[in-house]
C-alpha positions as CSV (number, residue, x, y, z in Angstrom):
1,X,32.1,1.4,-7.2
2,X,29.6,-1.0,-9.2
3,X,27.5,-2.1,-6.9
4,X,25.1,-4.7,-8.2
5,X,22.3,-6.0,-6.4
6,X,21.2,-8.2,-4.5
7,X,24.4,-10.0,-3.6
8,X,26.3,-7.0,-2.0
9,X,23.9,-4.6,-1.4
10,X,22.8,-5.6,1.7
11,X,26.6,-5.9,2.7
12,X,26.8,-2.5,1.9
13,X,24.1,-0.9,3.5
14,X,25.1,-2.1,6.4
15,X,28.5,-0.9,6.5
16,X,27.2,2.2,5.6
17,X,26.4,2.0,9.7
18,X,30.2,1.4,10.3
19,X,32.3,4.2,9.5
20,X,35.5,2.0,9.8
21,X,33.8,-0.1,7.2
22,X,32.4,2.9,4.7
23,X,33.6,6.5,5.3
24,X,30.9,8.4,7.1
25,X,31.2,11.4,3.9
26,X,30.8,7.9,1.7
27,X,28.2,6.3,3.0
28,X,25.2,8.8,1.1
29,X,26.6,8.0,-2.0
30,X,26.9,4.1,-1.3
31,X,23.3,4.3,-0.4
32,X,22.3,6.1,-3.3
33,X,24.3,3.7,-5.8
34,X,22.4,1.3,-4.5
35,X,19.1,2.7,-4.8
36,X,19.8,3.3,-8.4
37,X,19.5,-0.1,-9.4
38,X,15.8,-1.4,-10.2
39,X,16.8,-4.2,-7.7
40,X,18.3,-2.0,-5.1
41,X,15.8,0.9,-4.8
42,X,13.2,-1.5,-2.6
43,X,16.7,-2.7,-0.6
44,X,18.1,1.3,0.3
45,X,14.3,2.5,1.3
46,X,13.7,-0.4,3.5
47,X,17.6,0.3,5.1
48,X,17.0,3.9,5.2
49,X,12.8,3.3,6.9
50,X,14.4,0.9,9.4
51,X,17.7,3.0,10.1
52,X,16.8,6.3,10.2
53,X,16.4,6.9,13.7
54,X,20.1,5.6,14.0
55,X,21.3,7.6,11.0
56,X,19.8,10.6,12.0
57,X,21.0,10.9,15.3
58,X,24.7,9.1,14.7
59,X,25.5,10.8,11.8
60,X,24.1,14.4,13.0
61,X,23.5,16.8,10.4
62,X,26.8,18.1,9.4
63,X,28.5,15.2,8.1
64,X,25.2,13.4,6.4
65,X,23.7,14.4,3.2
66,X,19.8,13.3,4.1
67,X,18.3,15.3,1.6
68,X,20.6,13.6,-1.3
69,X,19.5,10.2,0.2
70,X,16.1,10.9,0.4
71,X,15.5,12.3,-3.0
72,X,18.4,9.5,-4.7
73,X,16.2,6.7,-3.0
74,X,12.7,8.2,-3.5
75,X,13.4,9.6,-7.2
76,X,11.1,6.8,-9.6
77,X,8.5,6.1,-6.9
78,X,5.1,6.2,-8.5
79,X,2.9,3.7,-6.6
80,X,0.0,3.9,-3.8
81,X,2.0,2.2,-1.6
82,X,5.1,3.8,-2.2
83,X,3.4,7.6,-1.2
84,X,1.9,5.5,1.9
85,X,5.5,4.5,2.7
86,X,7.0,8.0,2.2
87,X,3.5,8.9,3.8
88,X,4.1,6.7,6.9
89,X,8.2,7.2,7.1
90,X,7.2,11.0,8.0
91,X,5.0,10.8,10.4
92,X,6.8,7.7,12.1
93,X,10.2,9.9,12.2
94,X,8.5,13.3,13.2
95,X,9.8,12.8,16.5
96,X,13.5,12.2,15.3
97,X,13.7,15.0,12.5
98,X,14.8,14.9,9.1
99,X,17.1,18.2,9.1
100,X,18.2,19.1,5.8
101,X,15.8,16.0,4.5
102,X,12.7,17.5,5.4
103,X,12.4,19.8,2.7
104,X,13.2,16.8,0.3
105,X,11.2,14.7,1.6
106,X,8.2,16.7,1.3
107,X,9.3,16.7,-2.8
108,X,9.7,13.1,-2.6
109,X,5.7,13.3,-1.6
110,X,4.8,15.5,-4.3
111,X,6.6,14.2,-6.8
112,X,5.4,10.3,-6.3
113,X,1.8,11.7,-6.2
114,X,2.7,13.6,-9.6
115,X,4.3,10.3,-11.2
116,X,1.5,8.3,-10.2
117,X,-1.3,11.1,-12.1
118,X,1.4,10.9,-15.1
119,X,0.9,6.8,-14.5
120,X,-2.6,6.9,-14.8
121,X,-3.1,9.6,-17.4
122,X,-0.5,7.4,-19.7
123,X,-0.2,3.6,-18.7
124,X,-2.6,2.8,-21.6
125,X,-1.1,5.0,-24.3
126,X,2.2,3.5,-23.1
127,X,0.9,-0.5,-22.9
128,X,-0.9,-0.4,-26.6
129,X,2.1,1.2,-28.0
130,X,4.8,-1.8,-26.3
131,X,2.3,-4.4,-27.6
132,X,2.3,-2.6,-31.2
133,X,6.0,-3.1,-31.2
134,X,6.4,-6.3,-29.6
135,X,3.8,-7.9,-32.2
């Protein structure tokens, strides 16, 4: 399924919700398609933030892959506010669960906090060298 954002992404997310619409055994991998696109990622992790209480508890455990969305979704975060948003989406959600997620989700943590060091320790190398080749 090619997926490109933004025209039907949103569409898709949502009938992620709709099992008549998307398969519930589907609807991870929809979500994660979608999140693989530089324009998608910010669409699926605002979907997943807003719906999780609803896809936790509708979806149960057994027939949701949590952990895949979480780390498909979360996989290039490297910014302040993205680890305030993973940050924030745990303690918001503690109440609901995150079941086979929780694990992952605590990676997702750790590894934005590592790309963000790798960020810092290289953005500079990484800048002079694309101006080099660009002049």
């Amino acid at each position: 399924m090619g997926i490109t954002p933004p025209f039907g992404a949103p569409r898709y997310l949502t009938f992620t919700l709709y099992p008549a619409k998307i398969r519930k055994q589907d609807a991870t991998s929809v979500i994660v398609q979608i999140a693989g696109n530089v324009e998608g990622r910010s669409l699926a992790w605002n979907f997943i933030t807003l719906n999780w209480r609803y896809i936790f508890t509708e979806y149960g455990v057994g027939s949701f892959s949590f952990s895949k969305i979480i780390s498909g979704v979360t996989r290039t975060f490297s910014t302040q506010c993205q680890l305030d948003q993973l940050l924030q989406f745990k303690e918001q959600n503690a109440d609901v669960g995150f079941g086979s997620a929780s694990s992952a989700l605590d990676q997702a943590i750790e590894k934005t906090r590592a790309n963000m060091k790798w960020v810092s320790e290289n953005q500079r190398e990484i800048r002079d060298w694309f101006r080099a080749e660009a002049a």
